[in-house]
C-alpha positions in Angstrom: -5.5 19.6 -45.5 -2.3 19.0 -43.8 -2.8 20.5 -40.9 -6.3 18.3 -40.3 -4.2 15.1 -41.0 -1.2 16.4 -38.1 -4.6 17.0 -35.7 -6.2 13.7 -35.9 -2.9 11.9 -35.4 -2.4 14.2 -32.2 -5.6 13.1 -31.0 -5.1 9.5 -32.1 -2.1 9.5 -30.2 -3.6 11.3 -27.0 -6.5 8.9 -27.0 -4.3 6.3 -27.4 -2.1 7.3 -24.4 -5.5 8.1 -22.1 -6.5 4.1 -23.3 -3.0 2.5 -22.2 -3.1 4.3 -18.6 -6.9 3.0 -18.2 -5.3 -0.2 -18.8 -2.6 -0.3 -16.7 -4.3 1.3 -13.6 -7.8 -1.0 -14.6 -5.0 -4.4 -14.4 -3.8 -2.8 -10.7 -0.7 -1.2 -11.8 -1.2 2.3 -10.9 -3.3 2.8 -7.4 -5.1 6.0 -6.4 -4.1 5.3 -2.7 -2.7 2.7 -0.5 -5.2 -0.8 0.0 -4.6 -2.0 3.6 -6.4 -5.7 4.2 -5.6 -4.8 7.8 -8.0 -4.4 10.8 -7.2 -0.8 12.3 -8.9 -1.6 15.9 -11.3 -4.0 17.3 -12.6 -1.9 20.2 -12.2 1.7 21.6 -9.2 0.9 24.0 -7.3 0.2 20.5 -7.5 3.5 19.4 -6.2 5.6 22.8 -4.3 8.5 21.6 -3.0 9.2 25.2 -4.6 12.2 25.3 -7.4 12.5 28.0 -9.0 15.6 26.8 -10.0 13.6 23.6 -12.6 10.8 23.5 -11.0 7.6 21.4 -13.9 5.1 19.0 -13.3 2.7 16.9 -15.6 2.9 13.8 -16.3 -0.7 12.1 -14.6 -2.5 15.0 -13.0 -5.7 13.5 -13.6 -5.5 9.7 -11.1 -4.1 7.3 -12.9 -0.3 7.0 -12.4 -0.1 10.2 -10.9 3.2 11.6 -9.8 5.1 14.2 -11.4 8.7 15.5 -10.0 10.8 18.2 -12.3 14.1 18.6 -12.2 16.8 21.6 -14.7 15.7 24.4 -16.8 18.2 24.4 
């Protein structure tokens, strides 16, 4: 019996501890990744890498998701 009662307060406590960091990353605390409310390019010219073997886009131009993508011309 005692060793039942020493496993269901280790998994109290483990549940307990998998609870508190739902919390705290659920209230912002902890992030995954970074959250940038910045605007990454509004047209292709914003996104030239200098290199003229690769052709430069601008995905989303002007909103928040958007993103820069410098692939090979082909």
């Amino acid at each position: 019996m005692h060793h039942t009662l020493r496993s269901i307060i280790v998994i109290l406590v483990l549940v307990g501890v998998v609870v508190a960091l739902g919390v705290v990353v659920g209230t912002g605390g902890i992030t995954g990744g970074t959250v940038a409310d910045t605007i990454a390019c509004y047209n292709n010219d914003d996104c030239d890498d200098k290199i003229a073997a690769t052709e430069d886009i601008c995905k989303n131009p002007g909103t928040i998701s958007s993103l820069c993508v410098n692939r090979p011309i082909r």
